[in-house]
C-alpha positions in Angstrom: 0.0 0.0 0.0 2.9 2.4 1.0 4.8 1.7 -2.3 1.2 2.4 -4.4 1.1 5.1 -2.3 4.3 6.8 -3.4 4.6 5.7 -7.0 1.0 8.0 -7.2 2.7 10.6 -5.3 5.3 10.5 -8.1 2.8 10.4 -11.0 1.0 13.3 -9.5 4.3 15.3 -9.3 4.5 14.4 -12.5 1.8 15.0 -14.5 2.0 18.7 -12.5 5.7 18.9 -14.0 4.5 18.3 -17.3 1.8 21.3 -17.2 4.4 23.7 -16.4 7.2 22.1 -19.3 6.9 25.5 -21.8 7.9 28.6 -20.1 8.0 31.1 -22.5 5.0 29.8 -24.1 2.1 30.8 -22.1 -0.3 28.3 -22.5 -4.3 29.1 -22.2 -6.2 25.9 -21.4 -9.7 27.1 -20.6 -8.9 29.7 -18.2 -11.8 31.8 -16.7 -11.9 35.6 -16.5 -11.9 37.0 -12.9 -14.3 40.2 -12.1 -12.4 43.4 -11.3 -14.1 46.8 -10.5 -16.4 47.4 -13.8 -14.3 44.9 -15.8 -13.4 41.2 -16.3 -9.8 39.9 -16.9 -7.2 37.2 -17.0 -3.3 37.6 -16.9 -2.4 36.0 -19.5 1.1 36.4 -18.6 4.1 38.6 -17.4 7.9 38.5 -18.8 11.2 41.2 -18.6 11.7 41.7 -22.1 14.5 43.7 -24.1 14.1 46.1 -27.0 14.4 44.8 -30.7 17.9 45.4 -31.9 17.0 47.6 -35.5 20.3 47.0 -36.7 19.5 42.9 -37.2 16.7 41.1 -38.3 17.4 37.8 -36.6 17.2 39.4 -33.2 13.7 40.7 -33.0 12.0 40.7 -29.3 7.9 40.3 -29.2 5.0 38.7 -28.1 3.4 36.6 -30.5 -0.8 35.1 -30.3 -1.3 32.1 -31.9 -5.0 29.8 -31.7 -6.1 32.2 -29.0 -9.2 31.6 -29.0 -12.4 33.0 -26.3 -15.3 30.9 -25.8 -18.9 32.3 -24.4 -21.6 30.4 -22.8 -25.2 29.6 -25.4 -27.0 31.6 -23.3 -25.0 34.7 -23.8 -24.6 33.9 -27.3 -28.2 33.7 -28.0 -29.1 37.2 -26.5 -27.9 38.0 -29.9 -29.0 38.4 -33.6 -28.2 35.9 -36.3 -27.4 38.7 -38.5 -25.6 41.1 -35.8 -21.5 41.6 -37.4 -20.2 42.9 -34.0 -21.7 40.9 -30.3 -19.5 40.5 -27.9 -15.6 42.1 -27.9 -12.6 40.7 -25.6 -9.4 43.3 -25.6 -5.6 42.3 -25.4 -4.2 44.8 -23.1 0.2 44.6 -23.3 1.2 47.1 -20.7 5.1 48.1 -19.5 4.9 48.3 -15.8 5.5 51.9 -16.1 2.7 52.8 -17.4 0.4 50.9 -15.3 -1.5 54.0 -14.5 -2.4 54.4 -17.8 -4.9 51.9 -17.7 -8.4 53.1 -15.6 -10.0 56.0 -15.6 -7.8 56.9 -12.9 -6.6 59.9 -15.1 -10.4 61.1 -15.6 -10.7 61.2 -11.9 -12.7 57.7 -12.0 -12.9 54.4 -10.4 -13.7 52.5 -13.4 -11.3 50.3 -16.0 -13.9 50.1 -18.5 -16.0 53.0 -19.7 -19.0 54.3 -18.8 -22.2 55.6 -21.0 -20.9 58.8 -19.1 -17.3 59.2 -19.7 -18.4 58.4 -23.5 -20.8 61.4 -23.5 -17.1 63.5 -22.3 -15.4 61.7 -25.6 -13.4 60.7 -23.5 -13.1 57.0 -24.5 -15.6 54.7 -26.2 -18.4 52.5 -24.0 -17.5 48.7 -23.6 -13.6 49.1 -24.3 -10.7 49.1 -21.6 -10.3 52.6 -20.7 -6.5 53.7 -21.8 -4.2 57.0 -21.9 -2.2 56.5 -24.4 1.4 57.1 -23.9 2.4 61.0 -25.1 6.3 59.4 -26.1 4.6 56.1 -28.1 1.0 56.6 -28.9 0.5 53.3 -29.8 1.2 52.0 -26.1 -0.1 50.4 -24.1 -0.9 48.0 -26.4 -4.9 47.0 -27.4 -5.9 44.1 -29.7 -9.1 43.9 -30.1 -11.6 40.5 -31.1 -15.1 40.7 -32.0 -17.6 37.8 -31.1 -20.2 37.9 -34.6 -23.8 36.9 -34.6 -24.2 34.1 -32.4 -21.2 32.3 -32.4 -20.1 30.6 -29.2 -16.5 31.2 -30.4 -14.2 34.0 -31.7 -10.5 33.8 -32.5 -7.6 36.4 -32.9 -6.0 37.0 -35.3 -2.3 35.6 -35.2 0.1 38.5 -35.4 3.0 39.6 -33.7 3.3 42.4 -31.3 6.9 43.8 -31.4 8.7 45.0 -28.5 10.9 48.4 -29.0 11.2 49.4 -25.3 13.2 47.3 -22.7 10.5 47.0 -19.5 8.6 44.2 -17.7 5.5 43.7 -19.7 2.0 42.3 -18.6 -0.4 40.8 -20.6 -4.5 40.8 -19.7 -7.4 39.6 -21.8 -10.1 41.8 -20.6 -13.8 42.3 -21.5 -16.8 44.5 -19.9 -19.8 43.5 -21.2 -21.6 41.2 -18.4 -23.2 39.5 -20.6 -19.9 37.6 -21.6 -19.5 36.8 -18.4 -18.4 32.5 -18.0 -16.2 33.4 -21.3 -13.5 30.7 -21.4 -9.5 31.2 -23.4 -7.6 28.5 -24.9 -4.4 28.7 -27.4 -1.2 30.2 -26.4 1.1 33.1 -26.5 5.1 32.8 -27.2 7.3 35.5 -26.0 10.9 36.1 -27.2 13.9 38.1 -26.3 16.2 39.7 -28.7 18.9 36.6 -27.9 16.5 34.1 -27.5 13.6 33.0 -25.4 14.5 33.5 -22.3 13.1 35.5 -19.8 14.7 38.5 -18.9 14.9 37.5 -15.4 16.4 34.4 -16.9 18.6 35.0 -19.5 21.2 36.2 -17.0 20.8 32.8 -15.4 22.6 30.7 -18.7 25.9 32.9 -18.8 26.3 32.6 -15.2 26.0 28.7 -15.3 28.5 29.0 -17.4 30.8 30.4 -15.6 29.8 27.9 -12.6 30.6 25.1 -15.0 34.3 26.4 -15.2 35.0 27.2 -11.8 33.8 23.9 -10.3 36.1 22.4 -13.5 38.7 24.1 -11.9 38.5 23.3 -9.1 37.8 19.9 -9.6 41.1 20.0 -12.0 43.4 21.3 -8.9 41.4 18.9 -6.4 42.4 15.9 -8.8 45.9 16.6 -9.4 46.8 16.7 -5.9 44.3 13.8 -5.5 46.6 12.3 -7.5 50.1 13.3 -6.1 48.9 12.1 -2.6 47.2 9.0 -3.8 48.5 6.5 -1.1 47.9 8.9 1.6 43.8 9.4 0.6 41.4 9.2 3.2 37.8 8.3 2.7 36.5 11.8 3.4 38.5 12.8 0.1 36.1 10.0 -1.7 32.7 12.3 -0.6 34.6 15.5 -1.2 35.1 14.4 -5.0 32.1 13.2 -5.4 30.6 16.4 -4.4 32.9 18.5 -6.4 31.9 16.0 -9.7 27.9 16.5 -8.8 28.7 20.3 -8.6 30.2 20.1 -12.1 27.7 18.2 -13.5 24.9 20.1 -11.8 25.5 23.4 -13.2 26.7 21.7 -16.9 23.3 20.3 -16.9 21.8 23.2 -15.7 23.7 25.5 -18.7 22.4 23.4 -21.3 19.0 23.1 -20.2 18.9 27.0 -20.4 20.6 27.1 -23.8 17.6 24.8 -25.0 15.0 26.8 -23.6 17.2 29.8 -24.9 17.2 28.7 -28.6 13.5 26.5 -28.7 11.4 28.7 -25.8 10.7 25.0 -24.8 12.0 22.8 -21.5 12.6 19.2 -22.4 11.3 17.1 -19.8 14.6 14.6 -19.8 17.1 17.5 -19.6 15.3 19.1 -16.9 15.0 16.0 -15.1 18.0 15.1 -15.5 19.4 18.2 -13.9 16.7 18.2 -11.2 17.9 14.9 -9.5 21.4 16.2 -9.7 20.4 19.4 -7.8 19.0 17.1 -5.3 21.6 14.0 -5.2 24.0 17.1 -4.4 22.2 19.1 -1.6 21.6 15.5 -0.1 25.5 14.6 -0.3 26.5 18.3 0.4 24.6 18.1 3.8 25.8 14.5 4.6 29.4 15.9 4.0 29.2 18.3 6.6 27.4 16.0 8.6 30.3 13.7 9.0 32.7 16.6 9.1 31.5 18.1 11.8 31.1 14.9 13.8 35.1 14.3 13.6 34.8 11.3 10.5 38.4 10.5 9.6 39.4 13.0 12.4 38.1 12.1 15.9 36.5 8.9 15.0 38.0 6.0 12.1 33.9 5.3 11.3 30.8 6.7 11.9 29.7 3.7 14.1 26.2 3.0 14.6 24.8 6.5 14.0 25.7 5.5 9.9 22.4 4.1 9.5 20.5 7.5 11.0 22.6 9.3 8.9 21.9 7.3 5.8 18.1 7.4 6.6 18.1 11.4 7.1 20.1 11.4 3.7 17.4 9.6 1.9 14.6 10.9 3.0 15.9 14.1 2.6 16.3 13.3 -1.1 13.0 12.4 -2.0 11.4 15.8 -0.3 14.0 17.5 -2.3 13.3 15.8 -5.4 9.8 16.4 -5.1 10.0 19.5 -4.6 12.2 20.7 -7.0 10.2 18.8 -9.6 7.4 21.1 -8.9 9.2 24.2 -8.7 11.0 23.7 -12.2 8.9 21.8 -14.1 5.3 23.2 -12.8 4.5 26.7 -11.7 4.9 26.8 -8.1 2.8 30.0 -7.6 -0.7 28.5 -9.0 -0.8 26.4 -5.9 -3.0 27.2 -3.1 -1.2 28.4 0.8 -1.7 24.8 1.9 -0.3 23.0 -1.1 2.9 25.1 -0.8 3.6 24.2 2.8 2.3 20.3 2.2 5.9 20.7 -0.2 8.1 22.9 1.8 7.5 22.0 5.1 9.5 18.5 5.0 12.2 20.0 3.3 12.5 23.0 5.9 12.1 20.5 8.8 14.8 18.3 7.2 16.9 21.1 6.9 16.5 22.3 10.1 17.5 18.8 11.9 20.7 18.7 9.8 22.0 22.4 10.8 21.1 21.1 14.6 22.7 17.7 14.7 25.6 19.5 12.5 26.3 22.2 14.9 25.8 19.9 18.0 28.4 17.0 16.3 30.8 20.2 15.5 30.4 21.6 19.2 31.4 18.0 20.6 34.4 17.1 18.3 35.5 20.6 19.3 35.5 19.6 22.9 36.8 16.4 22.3 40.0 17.8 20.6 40.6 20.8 23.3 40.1 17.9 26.1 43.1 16.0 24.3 45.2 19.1 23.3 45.0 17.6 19.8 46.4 21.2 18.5 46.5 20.7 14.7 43.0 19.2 14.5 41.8 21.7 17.0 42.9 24.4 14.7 41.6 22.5 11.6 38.4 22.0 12.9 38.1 26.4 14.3 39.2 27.3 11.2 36.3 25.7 10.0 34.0 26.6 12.0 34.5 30.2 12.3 34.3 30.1 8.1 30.5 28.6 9.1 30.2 31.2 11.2 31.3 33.9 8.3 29.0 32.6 6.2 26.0 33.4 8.5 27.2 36.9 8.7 27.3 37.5 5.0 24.0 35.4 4.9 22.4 37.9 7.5 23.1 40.4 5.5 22.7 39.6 1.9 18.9 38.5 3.4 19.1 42.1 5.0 19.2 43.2 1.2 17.2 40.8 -0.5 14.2 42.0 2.3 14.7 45.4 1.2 15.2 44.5 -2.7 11.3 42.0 -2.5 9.8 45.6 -0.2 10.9 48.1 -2.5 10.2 45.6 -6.0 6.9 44.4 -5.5 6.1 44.6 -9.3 9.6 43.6 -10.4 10.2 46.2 -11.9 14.1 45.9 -11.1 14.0 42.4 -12.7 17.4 43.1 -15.2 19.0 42.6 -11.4 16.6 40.3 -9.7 19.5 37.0 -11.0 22.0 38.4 -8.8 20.1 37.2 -5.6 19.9 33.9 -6.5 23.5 33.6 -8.1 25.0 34.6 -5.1 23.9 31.6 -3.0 25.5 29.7 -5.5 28.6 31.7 -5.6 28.7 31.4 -1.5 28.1 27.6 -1.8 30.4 27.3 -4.0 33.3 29.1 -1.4 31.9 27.2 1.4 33.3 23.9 -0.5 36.1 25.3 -2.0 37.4 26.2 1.9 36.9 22.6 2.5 38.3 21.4 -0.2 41.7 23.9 0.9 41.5 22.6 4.9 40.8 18.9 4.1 43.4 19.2 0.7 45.1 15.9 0.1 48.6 15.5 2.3 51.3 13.3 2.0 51.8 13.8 5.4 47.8 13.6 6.6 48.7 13.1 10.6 47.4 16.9 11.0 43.8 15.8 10.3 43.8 12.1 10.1 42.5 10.0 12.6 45.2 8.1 15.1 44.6 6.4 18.2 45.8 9.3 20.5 42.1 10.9 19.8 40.2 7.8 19.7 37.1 7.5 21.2 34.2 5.6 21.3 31.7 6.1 18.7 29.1 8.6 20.0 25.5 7.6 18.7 24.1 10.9 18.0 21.0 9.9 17.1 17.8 12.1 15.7 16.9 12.7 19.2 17.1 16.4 17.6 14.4 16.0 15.8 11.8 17.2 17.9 13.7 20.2 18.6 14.5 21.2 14.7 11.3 22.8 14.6 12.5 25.9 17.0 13.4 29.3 15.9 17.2 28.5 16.7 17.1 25.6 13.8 14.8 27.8 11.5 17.0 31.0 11.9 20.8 29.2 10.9 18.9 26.6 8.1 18.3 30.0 6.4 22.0 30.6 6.1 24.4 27.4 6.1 22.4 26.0 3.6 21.6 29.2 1.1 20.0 27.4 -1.5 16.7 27.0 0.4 16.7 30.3 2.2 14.1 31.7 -0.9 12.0 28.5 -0.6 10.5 29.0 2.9 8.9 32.2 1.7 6.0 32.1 -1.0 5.5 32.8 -3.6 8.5 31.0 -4.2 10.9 31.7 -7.1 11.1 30.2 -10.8 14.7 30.7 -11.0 17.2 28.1 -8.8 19.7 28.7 -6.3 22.4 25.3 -5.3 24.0 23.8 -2.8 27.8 23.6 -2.9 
């Protein structure tokens, strides 16, 4: 029953993964219009875009409609004459955040989007269409594309065209309409939107070079980490086993993670493999990152030759923890997050936050007792080892407190992301300070020909503590909640919604 259980779990996860698979085609599937003041709309989408470049033909930036198509109920279809050209109109609005205002009556000194029989009488617009000012430096924005219902036909369809963009802004897209009568009027088709380089989102595009430059430095790194793997191979220790693996996952991980973008960059569609594919990497590394410095921190190959019987609770933790993170990156980068309910967000999140919060305990509890251990037997070198570590933890938190400090004040003073050209930065630097984080490990627990400094002897032996999950209980406290948000960056954005559809790594 449990294995039915979580193979439908998976099939759900899914089938939600495969809704979300085209991100820069928006995809209508019957969507229903939402009543707003006089007026009924649906967001049909919202995307940074840059300006055409007029000096090339190839690297044109718009918003294309194709098979758009609005569907109204019989009953309000036969109100209507047989006979009648013009029954029913629904109105494309594309509007740069900047001119927001310009949409309403809010320039007329009125509460109403669409107009009234008595702002027509003024001239000032034309009864049943969205009220707009029209931009003084581009008349033609914001943007209106109109579609006529005719007779009594239950459907109408626009016309496919293309909707250049010469401006660089964040654009919004609404499908609105104000006669009542339309109301239960259902949308289907799709709209594609393209940047001058590709189809990336502008919030994205970023995102691909920086990956990039991610799948160099952890080649680098894993280049340096090899050769003196090498030069010291009889004096390896099994810790230097997990640390290559996690430098190899970190290299594949953000390779994966480049190409998938350069797909969705030159097709404006996600394969499902490739995605996948660099989904499960994300989460095999997170899960091995936090089991490195779990075992770290609790002396492995320093105070203690094995992890004893605690190996099985750690290998537990480790696997559970994989499948939350699995899950829930599946969701986030295959499906769109933000469509699910309050409930549905914290049904994902909250294992992965609870998880995360018993590993920074039982980490910082296992570091605070090999510490003690390797004061009580003057053990000077590992001592120094091990505070050099731990005060790099500690320097992390501090950068962490305050790059959340900014990111606060970035999400209070954005709310309409309207500063999205620099909203990548945020999420890139969690990456960058994982990245650091392993590369100090890497330099502290560096392959020695002469490994006594941090290798385990019999001078600092000592029985093999079973530091069980009695933390558990307590990972739930502020304490846990309050450093999860900084030793392990990655999932600091994740325990806030709406949650982001751009990713941020483990090292």
């Amino acid at each position: 029953m449990q294995r039915r259980r979580g193979l439908a779990a998976l099939a759900v996860l899914l089938a939600l993964a495969a809704l979300g698979a085209d991100a820069s085609v928006h995809e209508y599937s019957g969507g229903g219009f939402a009543p707003r003041a006089n007026s009924f709309f649906f967001h049909g989408g919202s995307e940074g875009l840059y300006a055409s470049d007029p000096s090339s033909n190839t690297s044109a930036s718009f918003i294309r409609f194709d098979s758009v198509t609005f569907r109204r109920t019989q009953e309000s279809a036969g109100r209507h004459e047989a006979m009648q050209q013009k029954t029913g109109l629904v109105e494309a609005i594309i509007v740069e955040i900047q001119d927001r205002s310009k949409i309403g009556g809010s320039y007329l000194h009125s509460d109403a989007i669409c107009c009234t029989p008595e702002l027509d009488k003024e001239k000032s617009c034309k009864v049943g269409e969205v009220i707009i000012q029209p931009n003084p430096d581009n008349p033609d924005w914001p943007k209106r594309v109109q579609t006529f219902f005719s007779g009594r036909d239950e459907e109408a369809s626009m016309v496919t065209q293309v909707v250049s963009i010469n401006k660089t802004g964040m654009y919004y897209l609404y499908f609105m309409f104000c006669d009542p009568q339309l109301n239960g009027l259902k949308i289907t088709g799709r709209t594609v939107w393209r940047n001058p380089q590709g189809y990336l989102p502008g919030k994205m595009a970023p995102m691909m070079t920086f990956y990039g430059f991610m799948s160099l430095a952890y080649l680098v790194l894993g280049l340096l980490w090899f050769l003196q793997f090498v030069r010291c191979w009889k004096d390896i220790l099994q810790l230097h086993y997990h640390i290559t693996a996690v430098i190899a996952l970190g290299m594949c991980e953000m390779a994966f993670w480049y190409f998938e973008y350069a797909n969705f960059n030159s097709t404006g569609n996600r394969p499902m493999a490739i995605t996948l594919w660099a989904v499960t990497f994300t989460a095999v590394k997170k899960t091995i990152s936090r089991l490195l410095l779990l075992v770290v921190s609790m002396g492995y190959g320093v105070v203690r030759p094995t992890l004893g019987g605690v190996t099985s609770k750690v290998g537990a933790l480790g696997v559970v923890y994989f499948i939350a993170s699995e899950g829930l990156e599946l969701v986030e980068n295959l499906g769109n997050i933000n469509d699910f309910s309050g409930k549905t967000r914290l049904f994902l999140v909250l294992p992965v936050a609870i998880l995360d919060a018993t590993f920074i305990i039982w980490i910082f509890s296992s570091l605070s007792r090999t510490l003690e251990k390797l004061q009580l037997r003057r053990s000077m070198a590992k001592l120094e080892l091990y505070r050099k570590f731990t005060n790099s933890l500690a320097l992390s938190v501090l950068i962490s407190i305050a790059w959340i400090g900014y990111e606060l004040y970035f999400n209070a003073t954005d709310p309409l992301s309207e500063l999205w050209r620099r909203a990548w930065i945020i999420p890139a630097f969690w990456n960058v300070l994982s990245y650091v984080l392993l590369a100090i490990i890497c330099i502290l627990w560096s392959p020695s020909r002469n490994p006594t400094g941090f290798a385990y002897s019999e001078d600092t032996a000592d029985e093999a503590d079973e530091e069980g999950l009695s933390l558990v209980g307590s990972a739930v406290k502020g304490t846990g909640d309050i450093v999860n948000m900084h030793v392990f960056p990655e999932d600091k954005l994740k325990y806030r919604f709406p949650l982001h559809s751009w990713q941020a790594y483990d090292f």
